[in-house]
VEXTI-957804 format. One line per 8 residues: number of its first residue (from 1); their letters; for each residue z, y, x of N, C-alpha, C. Coordinates in steps of 0.001 Angstrom, whole numbers, plus 500000, padded with zeros to 6 digits. Each point is the difference from the previous one (the first is absolute). Layout:
# VEXTI-957804
NUM> a> Z,Y,X,Z,Y,X,Z,Y,X; ...
//
This chain:
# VEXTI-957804
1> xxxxxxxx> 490014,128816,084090,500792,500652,498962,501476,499740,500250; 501036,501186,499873,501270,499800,500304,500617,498949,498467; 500915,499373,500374,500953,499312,498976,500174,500688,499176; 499731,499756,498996,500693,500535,498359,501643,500028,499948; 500034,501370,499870,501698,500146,500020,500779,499473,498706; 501126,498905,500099,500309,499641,499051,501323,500699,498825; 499338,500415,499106,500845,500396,498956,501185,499988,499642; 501075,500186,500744,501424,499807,499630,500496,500660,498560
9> xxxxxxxx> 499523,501060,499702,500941,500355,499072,500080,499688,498596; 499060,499045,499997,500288,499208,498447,500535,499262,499881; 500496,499041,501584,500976,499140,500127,501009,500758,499684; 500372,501028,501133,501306,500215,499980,500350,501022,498678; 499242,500238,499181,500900,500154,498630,500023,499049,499423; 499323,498719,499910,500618,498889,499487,501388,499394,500317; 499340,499887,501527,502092,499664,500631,500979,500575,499328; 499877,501866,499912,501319,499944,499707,500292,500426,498807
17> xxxxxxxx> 498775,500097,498936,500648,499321,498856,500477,498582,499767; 499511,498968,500977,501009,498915,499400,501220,499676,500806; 500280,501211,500950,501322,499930,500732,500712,500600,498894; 499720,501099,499245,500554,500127,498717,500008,499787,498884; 499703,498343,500019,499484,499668,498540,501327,500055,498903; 501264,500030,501123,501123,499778,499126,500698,500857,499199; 499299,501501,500259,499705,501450,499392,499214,500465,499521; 498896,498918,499682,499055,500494,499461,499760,501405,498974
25> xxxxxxxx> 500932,499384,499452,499907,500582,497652,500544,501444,500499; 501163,499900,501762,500837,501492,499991,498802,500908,501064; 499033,499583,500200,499239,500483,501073,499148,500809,499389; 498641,501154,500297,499243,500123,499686,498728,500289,501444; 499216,499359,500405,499325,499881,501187,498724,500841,499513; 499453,501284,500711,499176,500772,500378,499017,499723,501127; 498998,499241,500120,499857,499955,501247,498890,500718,500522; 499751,500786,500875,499097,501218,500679,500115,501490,499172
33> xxxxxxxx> 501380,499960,500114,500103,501316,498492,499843,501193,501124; 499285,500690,498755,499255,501002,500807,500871,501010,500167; 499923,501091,500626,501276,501160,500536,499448,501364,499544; 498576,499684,499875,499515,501830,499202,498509,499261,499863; 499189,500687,499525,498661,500221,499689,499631,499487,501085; 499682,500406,500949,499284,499949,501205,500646,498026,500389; 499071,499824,501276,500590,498247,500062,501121,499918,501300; 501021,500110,499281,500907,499885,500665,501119,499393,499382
41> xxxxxxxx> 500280,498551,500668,501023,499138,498745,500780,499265,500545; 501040,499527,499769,500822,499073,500623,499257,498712,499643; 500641,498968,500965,499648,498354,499736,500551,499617,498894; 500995,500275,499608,501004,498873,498483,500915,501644,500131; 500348,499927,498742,500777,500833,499519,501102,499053,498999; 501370,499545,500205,500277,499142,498701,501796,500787,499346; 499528,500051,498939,500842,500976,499229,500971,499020,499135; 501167,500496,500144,501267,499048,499305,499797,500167,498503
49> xxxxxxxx> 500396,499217,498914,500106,500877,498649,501167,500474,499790; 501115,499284,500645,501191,500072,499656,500456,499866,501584; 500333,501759,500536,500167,500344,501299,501778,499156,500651; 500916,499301,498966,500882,499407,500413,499517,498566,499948; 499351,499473,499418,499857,498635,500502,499537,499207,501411; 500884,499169,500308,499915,499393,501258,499371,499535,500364; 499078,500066,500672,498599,499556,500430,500520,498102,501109; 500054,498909,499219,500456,498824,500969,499436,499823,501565
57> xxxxxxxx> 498576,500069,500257,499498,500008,501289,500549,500927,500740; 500336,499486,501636,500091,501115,500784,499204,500775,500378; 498798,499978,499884,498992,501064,500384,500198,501194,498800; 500503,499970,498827,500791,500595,498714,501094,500454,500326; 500514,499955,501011,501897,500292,499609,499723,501325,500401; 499468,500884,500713,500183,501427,500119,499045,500925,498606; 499422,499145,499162,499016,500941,499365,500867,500428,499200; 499825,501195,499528,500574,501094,499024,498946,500306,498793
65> xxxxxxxx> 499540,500924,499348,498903,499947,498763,498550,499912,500724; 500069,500693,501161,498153,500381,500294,499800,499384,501252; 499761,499213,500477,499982,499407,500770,498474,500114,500858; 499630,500411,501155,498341,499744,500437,500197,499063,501258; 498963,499574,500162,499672,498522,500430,498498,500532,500940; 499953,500002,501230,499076,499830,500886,499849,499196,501092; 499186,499073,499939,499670,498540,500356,498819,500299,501220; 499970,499339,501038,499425,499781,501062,499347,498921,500335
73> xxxxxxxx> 498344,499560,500047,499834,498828,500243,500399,499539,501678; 499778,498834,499720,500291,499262,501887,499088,501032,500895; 499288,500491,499386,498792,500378,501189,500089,501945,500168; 500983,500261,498822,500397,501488,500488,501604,500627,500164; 499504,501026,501173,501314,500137,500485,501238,500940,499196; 501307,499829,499834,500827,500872,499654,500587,500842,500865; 499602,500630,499982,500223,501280,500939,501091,501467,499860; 500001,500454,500352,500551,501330,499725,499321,500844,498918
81> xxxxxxxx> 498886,499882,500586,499461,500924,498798,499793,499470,498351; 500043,498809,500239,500033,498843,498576,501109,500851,499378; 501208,499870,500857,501538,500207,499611,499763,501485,499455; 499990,500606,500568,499708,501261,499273,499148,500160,499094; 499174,499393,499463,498657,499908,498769,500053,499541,499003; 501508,499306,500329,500720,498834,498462,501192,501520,499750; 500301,501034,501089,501223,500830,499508,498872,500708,499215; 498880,500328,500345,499284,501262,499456,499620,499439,498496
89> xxxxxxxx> 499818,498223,500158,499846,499960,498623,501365,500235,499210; 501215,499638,500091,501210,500340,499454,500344,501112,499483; 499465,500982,500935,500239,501469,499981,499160,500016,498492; 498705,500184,500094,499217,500343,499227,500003,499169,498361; 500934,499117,500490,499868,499199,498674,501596,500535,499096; 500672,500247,501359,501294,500745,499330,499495,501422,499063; 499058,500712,500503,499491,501305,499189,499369,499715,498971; 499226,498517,499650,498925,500127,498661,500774,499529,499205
97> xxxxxxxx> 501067,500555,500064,500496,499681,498197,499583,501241,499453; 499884,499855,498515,499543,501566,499321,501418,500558,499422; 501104,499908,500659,500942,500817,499765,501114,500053,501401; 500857,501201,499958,500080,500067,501296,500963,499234,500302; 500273,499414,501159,500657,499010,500774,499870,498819,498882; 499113,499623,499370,499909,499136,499017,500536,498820,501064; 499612,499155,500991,499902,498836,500856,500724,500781,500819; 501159,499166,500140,501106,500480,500970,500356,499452,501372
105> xxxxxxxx> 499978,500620,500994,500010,499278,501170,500591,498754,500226; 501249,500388,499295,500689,498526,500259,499349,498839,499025; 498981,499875,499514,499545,499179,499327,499126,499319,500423; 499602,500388,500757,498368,500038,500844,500424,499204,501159; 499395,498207,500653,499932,499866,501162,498761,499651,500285; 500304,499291,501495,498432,499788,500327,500370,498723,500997; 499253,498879,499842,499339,498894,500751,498851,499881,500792; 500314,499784,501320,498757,499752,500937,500163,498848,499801
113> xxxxxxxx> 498519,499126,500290,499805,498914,499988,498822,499344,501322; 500188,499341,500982,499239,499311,500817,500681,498717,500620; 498816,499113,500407,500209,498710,500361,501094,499945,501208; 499459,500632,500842,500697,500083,501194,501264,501318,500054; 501125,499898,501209,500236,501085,500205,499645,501321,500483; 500283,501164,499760,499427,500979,500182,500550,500391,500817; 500238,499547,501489,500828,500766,501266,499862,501467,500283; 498863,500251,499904,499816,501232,500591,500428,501156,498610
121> xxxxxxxx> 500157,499713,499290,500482,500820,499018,501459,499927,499907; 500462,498807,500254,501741,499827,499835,500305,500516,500901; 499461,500139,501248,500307,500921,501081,500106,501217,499819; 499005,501042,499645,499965,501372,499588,501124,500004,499083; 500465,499071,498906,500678,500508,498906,501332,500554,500799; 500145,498700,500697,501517,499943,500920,499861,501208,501077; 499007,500388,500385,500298,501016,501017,499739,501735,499042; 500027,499435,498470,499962,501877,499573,500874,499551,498828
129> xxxxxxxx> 501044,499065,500484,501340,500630,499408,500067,499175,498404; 499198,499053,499584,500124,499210,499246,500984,498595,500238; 500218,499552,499326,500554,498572,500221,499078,498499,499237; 499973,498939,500901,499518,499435,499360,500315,498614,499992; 500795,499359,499101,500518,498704,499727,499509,499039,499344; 500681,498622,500650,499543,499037,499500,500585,499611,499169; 499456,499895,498332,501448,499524,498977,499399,498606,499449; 499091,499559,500082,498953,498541,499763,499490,499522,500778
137> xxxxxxxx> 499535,498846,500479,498727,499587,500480,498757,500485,499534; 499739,500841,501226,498313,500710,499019,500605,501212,499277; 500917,500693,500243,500096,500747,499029,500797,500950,500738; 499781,501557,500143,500397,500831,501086,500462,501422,498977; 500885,500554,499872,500650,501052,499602,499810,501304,501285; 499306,500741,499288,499993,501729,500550,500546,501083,499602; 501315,500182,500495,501177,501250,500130,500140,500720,500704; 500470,501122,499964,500830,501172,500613,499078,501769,499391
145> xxxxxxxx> 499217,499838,500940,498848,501521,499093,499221,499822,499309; 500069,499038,498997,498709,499801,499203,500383,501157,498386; 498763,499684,499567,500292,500987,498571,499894,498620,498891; 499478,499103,500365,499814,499040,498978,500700,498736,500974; 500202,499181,498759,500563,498139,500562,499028,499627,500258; 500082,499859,501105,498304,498731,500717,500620,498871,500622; 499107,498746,499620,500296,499063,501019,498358,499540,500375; 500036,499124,500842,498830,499145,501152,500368,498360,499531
153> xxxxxxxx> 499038,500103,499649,499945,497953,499587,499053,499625,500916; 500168,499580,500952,499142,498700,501146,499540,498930,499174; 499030,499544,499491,499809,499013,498887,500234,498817,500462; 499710,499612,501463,499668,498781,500803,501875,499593,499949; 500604,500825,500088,501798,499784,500761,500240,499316,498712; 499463,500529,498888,501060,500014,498391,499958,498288,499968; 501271,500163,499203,500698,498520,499504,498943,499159,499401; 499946,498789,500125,498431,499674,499105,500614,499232,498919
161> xxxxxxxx> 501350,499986,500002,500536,499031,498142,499893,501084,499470; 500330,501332,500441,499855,500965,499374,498691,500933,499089; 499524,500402,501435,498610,500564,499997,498615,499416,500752; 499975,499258,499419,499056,498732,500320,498439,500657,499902; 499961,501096,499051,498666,500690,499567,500055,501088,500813; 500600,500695,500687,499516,501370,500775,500252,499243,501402; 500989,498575,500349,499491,499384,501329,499147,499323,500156; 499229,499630,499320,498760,499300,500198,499232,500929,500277
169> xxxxxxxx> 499823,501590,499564,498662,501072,500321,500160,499908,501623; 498996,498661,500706,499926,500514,501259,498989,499277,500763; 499781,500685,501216,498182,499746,500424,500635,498569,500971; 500921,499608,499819,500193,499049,501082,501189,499178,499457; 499544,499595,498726,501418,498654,499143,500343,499342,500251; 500631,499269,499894,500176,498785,500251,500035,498446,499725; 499996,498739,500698,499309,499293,498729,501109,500006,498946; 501109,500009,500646,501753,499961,498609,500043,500716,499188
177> xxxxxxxx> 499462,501515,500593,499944,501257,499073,498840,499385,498722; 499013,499826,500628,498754,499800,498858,500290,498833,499043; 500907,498324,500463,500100,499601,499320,501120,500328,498643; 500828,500886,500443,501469,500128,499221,499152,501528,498856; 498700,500559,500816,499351,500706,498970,499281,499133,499128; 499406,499195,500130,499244,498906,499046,501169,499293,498619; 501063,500201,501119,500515,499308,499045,501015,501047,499108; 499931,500994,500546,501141,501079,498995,498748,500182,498620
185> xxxxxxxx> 498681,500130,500808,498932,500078,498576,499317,499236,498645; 500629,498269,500611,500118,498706,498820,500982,500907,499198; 501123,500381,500899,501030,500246,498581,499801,501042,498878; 498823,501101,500639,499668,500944,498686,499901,499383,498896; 500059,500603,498812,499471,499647,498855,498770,500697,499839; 499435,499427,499282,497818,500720,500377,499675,501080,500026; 501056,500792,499032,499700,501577,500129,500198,500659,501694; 500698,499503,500095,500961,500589,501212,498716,499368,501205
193> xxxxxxxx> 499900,498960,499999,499077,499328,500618,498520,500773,500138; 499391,500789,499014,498794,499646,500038,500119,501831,499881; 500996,500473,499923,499869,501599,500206,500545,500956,501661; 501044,498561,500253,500799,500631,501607,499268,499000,500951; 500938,498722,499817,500104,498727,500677,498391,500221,500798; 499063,500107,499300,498360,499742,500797,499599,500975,500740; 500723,500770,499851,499506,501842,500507,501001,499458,501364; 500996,499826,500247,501346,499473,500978,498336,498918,501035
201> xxxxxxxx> 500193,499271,499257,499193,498463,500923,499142,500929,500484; 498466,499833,499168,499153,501085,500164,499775,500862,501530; 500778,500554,499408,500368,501227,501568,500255,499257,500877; 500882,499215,500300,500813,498974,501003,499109,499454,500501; 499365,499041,499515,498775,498908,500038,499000,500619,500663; 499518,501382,499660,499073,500612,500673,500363,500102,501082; 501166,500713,500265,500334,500445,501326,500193,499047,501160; 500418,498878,499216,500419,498601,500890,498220,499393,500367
209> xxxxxxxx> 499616,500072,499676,498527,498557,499806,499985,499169,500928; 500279,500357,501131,499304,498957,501180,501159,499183,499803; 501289,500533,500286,501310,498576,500183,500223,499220,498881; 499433,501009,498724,500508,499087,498741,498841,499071,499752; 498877,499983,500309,498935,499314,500120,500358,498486,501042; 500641,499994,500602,500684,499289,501040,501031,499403,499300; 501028,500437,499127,500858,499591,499277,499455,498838,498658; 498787,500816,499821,499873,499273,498671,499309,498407,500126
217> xxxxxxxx> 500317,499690,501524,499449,498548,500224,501399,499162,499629; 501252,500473,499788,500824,499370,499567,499887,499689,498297; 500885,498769,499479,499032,500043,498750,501534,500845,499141; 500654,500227,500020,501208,500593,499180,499583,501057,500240; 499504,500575,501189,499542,501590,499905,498386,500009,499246; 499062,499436,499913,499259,499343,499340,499716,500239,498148; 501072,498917,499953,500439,499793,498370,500923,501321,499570; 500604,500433,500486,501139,501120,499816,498526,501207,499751
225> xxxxxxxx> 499402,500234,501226,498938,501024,499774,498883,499795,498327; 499923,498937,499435,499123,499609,499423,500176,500123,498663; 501663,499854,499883,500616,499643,499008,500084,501891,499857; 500540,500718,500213,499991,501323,500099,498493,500623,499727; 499247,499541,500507,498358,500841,499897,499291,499614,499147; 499943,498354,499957,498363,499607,499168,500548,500511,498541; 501006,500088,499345,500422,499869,498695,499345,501765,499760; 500438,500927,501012,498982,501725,499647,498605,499733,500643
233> xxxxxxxx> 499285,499068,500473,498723,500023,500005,499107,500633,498819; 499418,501289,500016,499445,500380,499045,499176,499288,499173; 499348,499376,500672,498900,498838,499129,500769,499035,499804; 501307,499287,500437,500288,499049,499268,500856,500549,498698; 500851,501163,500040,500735,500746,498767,498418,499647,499267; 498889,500754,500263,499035,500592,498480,499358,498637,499754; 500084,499118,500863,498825,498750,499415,501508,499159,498762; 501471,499710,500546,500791,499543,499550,500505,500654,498612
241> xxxxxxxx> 499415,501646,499935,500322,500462,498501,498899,499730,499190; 498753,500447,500402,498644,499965,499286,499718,498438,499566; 500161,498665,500647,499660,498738,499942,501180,499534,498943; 500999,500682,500774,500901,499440,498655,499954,500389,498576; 499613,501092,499936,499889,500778,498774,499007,498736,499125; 498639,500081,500790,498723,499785,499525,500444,498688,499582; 500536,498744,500578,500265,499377,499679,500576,499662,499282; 501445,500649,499873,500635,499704,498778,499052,500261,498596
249> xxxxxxxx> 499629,501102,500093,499425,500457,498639,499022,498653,499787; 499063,499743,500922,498796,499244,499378,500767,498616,499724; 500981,499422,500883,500656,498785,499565,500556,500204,498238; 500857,500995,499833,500694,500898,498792,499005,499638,499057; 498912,500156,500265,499065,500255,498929,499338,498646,499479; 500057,499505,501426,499655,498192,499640,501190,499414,499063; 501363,499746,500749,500863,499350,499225,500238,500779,499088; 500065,501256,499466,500511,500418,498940,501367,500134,499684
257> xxxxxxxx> 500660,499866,501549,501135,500687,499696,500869,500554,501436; 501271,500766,499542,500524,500989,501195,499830,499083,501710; 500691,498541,499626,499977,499309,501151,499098,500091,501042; 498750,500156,499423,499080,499632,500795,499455,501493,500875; 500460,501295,499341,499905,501040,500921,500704,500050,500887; 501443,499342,499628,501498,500262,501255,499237,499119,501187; 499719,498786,499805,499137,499122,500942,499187,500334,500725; 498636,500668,499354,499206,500357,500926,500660,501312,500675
265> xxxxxxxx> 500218,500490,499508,500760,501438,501092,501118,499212,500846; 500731,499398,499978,500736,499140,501136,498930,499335,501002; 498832,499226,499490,499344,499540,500817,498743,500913,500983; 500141,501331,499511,499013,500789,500630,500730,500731,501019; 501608,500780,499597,501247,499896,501104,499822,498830,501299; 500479,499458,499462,499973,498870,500897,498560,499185,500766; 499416,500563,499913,498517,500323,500558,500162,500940,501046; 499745,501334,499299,500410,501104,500954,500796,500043,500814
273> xxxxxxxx> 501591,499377,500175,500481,499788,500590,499537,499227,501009; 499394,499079,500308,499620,498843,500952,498585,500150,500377; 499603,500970,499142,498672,500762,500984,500774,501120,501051; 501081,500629,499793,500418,501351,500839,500599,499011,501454; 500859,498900,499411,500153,499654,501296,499448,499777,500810; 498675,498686,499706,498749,499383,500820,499557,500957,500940; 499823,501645,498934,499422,500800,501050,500949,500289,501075; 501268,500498,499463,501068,500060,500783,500137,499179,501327
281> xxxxxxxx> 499680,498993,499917,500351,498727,501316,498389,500346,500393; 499105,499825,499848,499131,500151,500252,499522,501777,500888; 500775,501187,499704,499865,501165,500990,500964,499404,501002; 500397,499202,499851,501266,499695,501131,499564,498604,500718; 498532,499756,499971,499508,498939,500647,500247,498468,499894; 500686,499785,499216,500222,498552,499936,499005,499465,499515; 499879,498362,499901,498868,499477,499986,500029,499718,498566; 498799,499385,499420,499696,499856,498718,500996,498586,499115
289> xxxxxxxx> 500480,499155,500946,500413,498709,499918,501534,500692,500264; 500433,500945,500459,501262,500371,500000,500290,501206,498838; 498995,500511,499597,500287,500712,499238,499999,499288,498440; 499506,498858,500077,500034,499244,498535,501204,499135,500242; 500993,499762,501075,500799,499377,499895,501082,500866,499362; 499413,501434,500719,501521,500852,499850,499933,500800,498638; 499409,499804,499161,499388,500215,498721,500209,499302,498857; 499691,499121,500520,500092,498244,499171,498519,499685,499430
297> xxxxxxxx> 499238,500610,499849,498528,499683,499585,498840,499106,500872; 499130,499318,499397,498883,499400,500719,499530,501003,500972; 499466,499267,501542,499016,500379,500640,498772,501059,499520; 499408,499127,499342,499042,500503,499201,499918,501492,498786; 501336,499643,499584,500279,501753,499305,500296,501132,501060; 500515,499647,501359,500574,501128,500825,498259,500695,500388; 499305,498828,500108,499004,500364,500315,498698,500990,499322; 500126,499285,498320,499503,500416,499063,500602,501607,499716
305> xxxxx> 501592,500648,500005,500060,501250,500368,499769,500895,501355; 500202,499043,500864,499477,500996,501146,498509,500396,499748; 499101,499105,499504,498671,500345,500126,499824,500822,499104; 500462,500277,498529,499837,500684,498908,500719,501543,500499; 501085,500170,501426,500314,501407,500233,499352,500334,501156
//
């Protein structure tokens, strides 16, 4: 059986909504918006609310109100004909307004997006009379005959204090890249965390397995991985809400008063929690005597949940 092709594009609309997290409230993100009836759709479509506000990221500084977004995994090529298939979507998206010239050319750009550079396309552009500059790291401006503002984002080139989430989308990371991603994702706050941040890893992690598997014999890459995952372990979230619940109430009901629900629901949290890790260190092979060190619990409990999952 051939390899299961891995899923990029749920990463990479995670990335770059949190390359624009700092626009969020001015953004509005579409993603696979469709172009007519039939299935034919762009990757991300992301629409300004307020077509003068300044978009802070540089992968933002050319967008105008309508912006389309077509993304390339590591494993497909951008080509010529790509280039022309993001104009045909432009074209066609410039006509579905229901009034005429409703979406105005000059409003309308377009973003290519792939890991690598696209030589053989920067070539054609330059030999039919386009121009094509470098105004970022990772970040390429297309002038002279175009009908719309396009630029080319290389994801791998881009700045990583910057765009740390669309340079990490890549089949070949690095260990600096992956750790400075681990660690841009402690700093989410949980929403952000548990709606982008995992979709970002996720993808990454897949694509990486064999080297990051190799990595994770270090213990900061280790604990960093653990601390990030076991806490969305599905069974440790539902055993840490359900145990806590149950508990509080039946404690509640013993003592007969509020205290004793806040308690047991802290102590069923905090359960769940230290069941997600165990498992956590435990898909990641460590031993049973290292995983109760790095836990803080008895031998004997690491053991007592491994056997109970």
């Amino acid at each position: 059986m051939g390899q299961k092709k891995n899923q990029w594009h749920p990463g990479f609309a995670a990335a770059i909504r949190m390359e624009l997290k700092d626009n969020q409230d001015d953004l509005v993100f579409e993603e696979e918006h469709l172009l007519s009836k039939k299935p034919l759709q762009m990757d991300m479509l992301i629409i300004k609310n307020d077509k003068n506000v300044e978009i802070r990221n540089r992968i933002g500084k050319i967008f105008r109100r309508y912006n389309i977004i077509e993304y390339k995994s590591p494993q497909d090529a951008m080509g010529i004909d790509a280039f022309y298939k993001v104009l045909g979507y432009a074209s066609l998206y410039k006509v579905s307004s229901e009034h005429e010239n409703g979406y105005k050319m000059e409003d309308i750009t377009i973003t290519l997006v792939r890991q690598r550079y696209p030589a053989k396309l920067v070539a054609y552009l330059k030999e039919n009379d386009y121009i094509v500059e470098k105004m970022f790291p990772g970040i390429y401006y297309v002038t002279g005959n175009v009908l719309f503002t396009i630029q080319i984002i290389v994801s791998k080139d881009l700045g990583k204090e910057e765009n740390i989430w669309l340079h990490s989308l890549q089949s070949d990371i690095s260990k600096e890249s992956y750790h400075e991603l681990l660690d841009s994702i402690e700093q989410l706050d949980a929403k952000q965390r548990e709606l982008y941040g995992e979709a970002v890893l996720q993808v990454v992690t897949s694509a990486n397995r064999g080297q990051i598997e190799k990595w994770k014999e270090e213990s900061t890459m280790c604990e960093a991985l653990a601390e990030i995952m076991a806490p969305e372990l599905e069974a440790g979230k539902k055993k840490a809400r359900s145990e806590g619940l149950a508990e509080g109430r039946a404690e509640g009901r013993v003592l007969g008063r509020a205290e004793g629900r806040a308690e047991g629901r802290a102590e069923g949290r905090a359960e769940g929690r230290a069941e997600g890790r165990v498992l956590a260190y435990a898909d990641m092979g460590l031993s049973v005597d290292e995983i109760a060190n790095k836990v803080d619990i008895s031998v004997p409990e690491v053991e007592r949940i491994l056997a109970d999952n």
